[in-house]
TIMI-2910 file (N, C-alpha, C, CB; in pm, 1 decimal, decimal comma, always signed):
<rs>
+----------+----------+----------+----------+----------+----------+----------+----------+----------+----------+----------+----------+------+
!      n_x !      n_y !      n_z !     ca_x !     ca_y !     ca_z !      c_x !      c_y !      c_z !     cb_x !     cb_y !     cb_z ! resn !
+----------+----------+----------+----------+----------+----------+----------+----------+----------+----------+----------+----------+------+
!  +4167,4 !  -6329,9 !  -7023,2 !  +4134,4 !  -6220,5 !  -7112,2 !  +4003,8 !  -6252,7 !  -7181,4 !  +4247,1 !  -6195,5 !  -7214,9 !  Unk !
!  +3916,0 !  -6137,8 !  -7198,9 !  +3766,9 !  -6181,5 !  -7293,7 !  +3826,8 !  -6131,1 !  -7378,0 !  +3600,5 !  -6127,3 !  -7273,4 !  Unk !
!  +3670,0 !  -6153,4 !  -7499,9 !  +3699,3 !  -6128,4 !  -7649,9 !  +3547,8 !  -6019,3 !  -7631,3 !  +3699,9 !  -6302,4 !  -7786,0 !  Unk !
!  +3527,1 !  -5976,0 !  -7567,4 !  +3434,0 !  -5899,7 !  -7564,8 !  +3539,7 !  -5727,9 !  -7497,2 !  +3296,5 !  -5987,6 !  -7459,5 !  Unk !
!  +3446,0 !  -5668,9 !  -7614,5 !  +3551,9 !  -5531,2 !  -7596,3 !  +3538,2 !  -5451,5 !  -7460,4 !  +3519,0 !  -5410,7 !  -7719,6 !  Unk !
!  +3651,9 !  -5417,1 !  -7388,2 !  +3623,9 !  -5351,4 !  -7295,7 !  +3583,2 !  -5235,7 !  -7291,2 !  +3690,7 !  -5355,4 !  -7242,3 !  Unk !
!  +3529,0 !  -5145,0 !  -7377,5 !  +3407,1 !  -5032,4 !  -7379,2 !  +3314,0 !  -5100,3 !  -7342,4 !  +3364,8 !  -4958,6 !  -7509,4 !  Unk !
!  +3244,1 !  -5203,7 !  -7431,0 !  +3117,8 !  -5286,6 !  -7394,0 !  +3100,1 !  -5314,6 !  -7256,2 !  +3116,2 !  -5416,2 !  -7459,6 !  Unk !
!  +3217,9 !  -5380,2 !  -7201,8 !  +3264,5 !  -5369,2 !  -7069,7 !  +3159,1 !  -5267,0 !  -6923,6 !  +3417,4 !  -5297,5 !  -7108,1 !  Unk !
!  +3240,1 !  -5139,0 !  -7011,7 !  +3234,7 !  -5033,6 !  -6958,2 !  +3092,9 !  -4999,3 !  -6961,9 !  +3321,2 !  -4948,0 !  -7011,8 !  Unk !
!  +3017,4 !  -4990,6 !  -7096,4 !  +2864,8 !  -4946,8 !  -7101,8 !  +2810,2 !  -5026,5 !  -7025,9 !  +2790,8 !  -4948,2 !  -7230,8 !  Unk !
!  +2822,1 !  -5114,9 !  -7013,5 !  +2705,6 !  -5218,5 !  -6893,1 !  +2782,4 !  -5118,2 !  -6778,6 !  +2737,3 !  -5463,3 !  -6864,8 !  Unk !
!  +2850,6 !  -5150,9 !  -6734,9 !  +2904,7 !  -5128,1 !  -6580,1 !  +2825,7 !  -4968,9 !  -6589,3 !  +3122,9 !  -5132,8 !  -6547,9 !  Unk !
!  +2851,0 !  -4878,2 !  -6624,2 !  +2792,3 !  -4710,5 !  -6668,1 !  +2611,8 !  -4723,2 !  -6649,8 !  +2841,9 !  -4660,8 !  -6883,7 !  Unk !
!  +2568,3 !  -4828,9 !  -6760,7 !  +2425,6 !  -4842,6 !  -6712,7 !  +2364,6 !  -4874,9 !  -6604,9 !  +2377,2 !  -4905,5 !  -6765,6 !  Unk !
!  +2461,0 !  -4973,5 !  -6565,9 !  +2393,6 !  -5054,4 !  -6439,3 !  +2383,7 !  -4923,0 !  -6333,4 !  +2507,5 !  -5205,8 !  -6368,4 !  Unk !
!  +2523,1 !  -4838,6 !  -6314,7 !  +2530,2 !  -4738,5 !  -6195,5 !  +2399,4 !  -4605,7 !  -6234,9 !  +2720,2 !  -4664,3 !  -6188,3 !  Unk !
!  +2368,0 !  -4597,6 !  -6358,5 !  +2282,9 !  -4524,4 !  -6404,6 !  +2143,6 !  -4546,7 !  -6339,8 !  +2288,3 !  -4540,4 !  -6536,4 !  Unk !
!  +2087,1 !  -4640,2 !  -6398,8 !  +1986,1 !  -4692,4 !  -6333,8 !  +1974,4 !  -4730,5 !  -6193,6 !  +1963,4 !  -4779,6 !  -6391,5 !  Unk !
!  +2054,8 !  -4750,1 !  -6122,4 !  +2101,4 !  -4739,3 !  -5993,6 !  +2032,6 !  -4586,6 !  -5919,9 !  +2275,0 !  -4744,1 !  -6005,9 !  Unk !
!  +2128,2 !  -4482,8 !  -5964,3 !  +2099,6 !  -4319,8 !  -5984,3 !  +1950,3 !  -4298,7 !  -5980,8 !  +2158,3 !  -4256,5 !  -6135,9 !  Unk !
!  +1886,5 !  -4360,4 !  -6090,2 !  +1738,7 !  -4371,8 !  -6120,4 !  +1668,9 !  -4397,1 !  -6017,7 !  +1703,7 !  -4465,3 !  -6210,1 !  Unk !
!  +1724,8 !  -4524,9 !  -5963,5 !  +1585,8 !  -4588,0 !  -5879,8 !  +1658,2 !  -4552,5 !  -5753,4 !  +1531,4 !  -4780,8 !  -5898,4 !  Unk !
!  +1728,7 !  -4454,9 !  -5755,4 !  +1754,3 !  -4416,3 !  -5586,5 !  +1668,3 !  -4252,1 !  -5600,1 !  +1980,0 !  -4400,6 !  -5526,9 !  Unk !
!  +1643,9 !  -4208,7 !  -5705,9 !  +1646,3 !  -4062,7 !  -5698,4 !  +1435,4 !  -4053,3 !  -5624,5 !  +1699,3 !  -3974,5 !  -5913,8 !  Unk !
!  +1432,4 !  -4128,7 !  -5680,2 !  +1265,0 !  -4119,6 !  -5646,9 !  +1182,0 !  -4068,0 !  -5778,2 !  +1231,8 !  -3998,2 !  -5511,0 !  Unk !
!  +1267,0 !  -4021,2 !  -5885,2 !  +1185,1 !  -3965,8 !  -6007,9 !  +1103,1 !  -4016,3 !  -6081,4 !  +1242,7 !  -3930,7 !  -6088,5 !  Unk !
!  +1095,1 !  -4184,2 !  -6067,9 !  +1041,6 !  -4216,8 !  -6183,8 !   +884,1 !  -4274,5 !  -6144,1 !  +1142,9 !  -4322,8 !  -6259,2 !  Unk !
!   +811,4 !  -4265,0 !  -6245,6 !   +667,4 !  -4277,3 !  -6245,0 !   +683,8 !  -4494,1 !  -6235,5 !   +576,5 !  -4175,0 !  -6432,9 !  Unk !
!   +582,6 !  -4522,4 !  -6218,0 !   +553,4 !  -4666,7 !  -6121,8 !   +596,2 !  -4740,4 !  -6241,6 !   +371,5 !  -4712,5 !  -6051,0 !  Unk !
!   +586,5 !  -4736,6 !  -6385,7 !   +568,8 !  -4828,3 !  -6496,0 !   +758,1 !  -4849,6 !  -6511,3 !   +462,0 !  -4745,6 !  -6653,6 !  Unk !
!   +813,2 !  -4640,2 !  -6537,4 !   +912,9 !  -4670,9 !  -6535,4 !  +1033,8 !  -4711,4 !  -6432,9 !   +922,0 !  -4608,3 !  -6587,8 !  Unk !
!   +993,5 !  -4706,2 !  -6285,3 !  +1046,4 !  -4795,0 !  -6191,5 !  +1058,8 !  -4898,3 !  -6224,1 !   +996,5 !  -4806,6 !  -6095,2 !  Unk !
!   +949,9 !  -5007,3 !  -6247,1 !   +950,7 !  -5143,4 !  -6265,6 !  +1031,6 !  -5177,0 !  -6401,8 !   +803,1 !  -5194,4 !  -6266,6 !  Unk !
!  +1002,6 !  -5090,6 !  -6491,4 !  +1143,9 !  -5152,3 !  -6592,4 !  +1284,4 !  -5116,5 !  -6574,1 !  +1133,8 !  -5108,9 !  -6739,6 !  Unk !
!  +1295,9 !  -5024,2 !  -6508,0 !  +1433,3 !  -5024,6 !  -6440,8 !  +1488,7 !  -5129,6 !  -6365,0 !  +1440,4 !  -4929,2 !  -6359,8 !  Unk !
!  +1403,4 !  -5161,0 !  -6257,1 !  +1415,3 !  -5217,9 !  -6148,0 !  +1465,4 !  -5345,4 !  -6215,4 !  +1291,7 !  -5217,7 !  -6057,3 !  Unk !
!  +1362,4 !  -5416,7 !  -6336,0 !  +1374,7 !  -5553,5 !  -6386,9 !  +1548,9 !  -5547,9 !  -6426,7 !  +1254,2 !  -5585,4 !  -6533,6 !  Unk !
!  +1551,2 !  -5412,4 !  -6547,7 !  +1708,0 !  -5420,7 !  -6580,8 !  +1805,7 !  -5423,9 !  -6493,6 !  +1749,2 !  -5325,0 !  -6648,5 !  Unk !
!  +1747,5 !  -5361,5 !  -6391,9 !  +1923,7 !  -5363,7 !  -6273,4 !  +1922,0 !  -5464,5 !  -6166,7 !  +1956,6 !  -5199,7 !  -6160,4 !  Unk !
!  +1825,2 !  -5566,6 !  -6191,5 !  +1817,5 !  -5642,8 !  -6118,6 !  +1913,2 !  -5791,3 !  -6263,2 !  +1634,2 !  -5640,0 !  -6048,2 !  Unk !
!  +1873,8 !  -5793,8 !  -6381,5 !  +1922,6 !  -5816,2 !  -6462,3 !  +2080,9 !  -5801,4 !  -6519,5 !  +1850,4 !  -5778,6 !  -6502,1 !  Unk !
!  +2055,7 !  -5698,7 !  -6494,3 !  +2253,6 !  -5618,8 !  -6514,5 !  +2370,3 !  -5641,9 !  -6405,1 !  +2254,6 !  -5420,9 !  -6504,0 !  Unk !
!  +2295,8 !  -5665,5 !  -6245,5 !  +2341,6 !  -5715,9 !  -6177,6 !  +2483,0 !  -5798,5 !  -6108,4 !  +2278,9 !  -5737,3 !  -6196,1 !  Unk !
!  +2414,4 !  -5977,1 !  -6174,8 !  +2484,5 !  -6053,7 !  -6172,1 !  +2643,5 !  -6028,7 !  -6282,7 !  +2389,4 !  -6158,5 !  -6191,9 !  Unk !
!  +2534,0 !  -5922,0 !  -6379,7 !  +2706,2 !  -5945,3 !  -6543,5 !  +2743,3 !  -5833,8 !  -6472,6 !  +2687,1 !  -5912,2 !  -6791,8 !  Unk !
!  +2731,7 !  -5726,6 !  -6400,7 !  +2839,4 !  -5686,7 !  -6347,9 !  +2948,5 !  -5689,9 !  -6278,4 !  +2824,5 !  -5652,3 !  -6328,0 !  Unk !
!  +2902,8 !  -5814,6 !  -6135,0 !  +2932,0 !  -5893,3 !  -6076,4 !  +3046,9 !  -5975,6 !  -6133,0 !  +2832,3 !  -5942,4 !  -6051,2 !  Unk !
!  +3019,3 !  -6042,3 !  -6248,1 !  +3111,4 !  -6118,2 !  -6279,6 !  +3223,0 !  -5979,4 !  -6421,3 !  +3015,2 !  -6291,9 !  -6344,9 !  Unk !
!  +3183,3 !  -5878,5 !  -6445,6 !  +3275,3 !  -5845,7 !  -6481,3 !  +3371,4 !  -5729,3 !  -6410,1 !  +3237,8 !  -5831,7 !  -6584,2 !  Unk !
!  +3323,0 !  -5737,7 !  -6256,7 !  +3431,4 !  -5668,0 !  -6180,6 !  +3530,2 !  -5810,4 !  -6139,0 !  +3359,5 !  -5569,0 !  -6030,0 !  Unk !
!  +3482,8 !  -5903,4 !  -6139,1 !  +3548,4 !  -6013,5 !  -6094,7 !  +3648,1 !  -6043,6 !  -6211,0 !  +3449,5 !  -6130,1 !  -6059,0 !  Unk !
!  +3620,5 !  -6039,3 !  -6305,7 !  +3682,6 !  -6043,8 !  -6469,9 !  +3865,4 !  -5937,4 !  -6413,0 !  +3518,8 !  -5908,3 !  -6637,4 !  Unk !
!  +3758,1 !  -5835,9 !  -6442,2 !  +3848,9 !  -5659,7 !  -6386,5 !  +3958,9 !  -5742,1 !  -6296,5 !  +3721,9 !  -5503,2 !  -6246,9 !  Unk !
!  +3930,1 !  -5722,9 !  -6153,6 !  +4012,0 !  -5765,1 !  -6106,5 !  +4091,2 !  -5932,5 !  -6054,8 !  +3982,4 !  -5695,6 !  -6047,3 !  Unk !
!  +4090,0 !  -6033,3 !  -6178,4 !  +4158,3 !  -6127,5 !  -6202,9 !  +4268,4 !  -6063,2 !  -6312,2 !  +4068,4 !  -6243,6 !  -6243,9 !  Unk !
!  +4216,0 !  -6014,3 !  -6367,7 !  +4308,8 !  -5934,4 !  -6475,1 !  +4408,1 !  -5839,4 !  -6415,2 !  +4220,3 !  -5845,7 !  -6573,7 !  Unk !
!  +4389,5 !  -5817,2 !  -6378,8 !  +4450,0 !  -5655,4 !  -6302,7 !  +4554,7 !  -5723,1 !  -6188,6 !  +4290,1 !  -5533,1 !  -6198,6 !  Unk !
!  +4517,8 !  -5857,2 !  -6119,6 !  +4604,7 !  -5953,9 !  -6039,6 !  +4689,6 !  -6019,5 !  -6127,4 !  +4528,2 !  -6057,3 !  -5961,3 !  Unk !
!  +4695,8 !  -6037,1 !  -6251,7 !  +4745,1 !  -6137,4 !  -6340,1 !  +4866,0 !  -6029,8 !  -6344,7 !  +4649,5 !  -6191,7 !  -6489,4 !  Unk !
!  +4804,1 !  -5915,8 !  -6426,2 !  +4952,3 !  -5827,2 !  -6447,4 !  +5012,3 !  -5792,5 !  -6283,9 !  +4915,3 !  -5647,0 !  -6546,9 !  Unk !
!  +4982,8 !  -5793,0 !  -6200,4 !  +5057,0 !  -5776,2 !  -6062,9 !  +5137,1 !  -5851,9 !  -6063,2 !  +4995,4 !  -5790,1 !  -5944,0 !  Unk !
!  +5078,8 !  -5984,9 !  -6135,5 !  +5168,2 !  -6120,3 !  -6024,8 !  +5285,9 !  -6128,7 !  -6199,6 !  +5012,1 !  -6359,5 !  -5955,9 !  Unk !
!  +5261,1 !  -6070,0 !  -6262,7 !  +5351,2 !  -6132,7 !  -6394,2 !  +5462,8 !  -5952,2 !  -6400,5 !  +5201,4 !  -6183,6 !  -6601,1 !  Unk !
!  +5414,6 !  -5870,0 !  -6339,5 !  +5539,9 !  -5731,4 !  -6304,2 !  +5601,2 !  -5813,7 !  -6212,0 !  +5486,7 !  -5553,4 !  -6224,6 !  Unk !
!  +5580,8 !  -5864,3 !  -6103,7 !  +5630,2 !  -5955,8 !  -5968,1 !  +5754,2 !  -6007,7 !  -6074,5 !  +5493,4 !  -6108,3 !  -5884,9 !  Unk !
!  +5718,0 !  -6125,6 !  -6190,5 !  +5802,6 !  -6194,0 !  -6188,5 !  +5920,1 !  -6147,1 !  -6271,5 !  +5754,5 !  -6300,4 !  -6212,5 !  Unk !
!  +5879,7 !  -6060,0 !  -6335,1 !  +5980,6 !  -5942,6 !  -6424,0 !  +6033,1 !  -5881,8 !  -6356,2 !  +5931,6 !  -5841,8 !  -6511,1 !  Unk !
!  +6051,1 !  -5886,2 !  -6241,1 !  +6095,7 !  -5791,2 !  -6149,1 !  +6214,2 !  -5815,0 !  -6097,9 !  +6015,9 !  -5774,4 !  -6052,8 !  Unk !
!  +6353,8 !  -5763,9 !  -6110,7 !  +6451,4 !  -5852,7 !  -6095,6 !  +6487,0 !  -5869,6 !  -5935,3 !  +6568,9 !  -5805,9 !  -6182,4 !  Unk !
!  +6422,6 !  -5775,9 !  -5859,8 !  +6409,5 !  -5774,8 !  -5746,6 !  +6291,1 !  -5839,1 !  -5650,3 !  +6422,9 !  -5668,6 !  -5740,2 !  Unk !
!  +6212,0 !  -5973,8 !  -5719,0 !  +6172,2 !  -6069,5 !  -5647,9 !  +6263,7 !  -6195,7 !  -5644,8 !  +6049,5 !  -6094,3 !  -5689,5 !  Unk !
!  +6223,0 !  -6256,3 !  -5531,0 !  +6373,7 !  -6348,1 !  -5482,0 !  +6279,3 !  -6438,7 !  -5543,1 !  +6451,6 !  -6377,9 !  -5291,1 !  Unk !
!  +6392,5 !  -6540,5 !  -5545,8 !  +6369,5 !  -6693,1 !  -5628,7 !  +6278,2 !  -6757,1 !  -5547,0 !  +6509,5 !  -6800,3 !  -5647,3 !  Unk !
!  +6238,0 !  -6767,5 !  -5447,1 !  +6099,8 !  -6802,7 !  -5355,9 !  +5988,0 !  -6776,2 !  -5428,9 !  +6080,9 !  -6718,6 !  -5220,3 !  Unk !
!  +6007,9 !  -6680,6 !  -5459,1 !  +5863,5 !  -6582,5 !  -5500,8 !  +5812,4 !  -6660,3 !  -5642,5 !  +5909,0 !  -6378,0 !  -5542,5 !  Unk !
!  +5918,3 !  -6676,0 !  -5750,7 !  +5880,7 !  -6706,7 !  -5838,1 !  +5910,3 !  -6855,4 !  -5845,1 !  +5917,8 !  -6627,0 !  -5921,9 !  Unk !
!  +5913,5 !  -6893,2 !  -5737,0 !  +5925,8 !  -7057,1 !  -5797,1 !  +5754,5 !  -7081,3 !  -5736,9 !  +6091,4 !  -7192,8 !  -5698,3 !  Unk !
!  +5716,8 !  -7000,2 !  -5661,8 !  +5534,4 !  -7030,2 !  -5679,0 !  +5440,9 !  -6997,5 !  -5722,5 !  +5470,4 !  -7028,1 !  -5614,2 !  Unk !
!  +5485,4 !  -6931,9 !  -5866,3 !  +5401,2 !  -6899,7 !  -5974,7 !  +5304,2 !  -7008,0 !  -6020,3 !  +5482,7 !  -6861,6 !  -6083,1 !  Unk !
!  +5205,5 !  -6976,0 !  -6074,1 !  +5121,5 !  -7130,0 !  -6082,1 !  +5080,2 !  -7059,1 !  -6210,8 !  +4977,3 !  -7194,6 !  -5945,3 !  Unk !
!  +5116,1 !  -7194,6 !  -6385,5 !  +5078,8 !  -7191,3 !  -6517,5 !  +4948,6 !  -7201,7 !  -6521,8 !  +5136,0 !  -7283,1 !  -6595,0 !  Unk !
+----------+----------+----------+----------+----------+----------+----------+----------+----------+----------+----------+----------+------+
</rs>
């Protein structure tokens, strides 16, 4: 779990696809290409790691419904890993 709010989350992920939008559309004049380009080349990698965030999280509650589940067999949950 982060301590960083998941709106914040969300506004990067929203910008990054924004500017994305931007520098696919062909609209922008040469100065504002290149500062786009710098930011989404920038925004990138932290998106990267917060879809990776997303879905470790999103596996965590899979695998912890799994074990609440009175209908996983004792196999299942004896290879839960703390």
């Amino acid at each position: 779990m982060t301590t960083i709010p998941r709106c914040k989350l969300e506004k990067v992920i929203e910008r990054h696809l924004s500017l994305e939008a931007g520098l696919s559309s062909g609209g922008l004049d040469q100065a504002a290409f290149v500062a786009s380009s710098k930011e989404y080349s920038e925004l990138t990698p932290v998106v990267g790691a917060i879809r990776k965030l997303t879905d470790a999280e999103k596996e965590r509650e899979d695998l912890e419904a799994m074990l609440k589940d009175p209908g996983t067999d004792r196999e299942m949950r004896q290879l839960r890993i703390f």
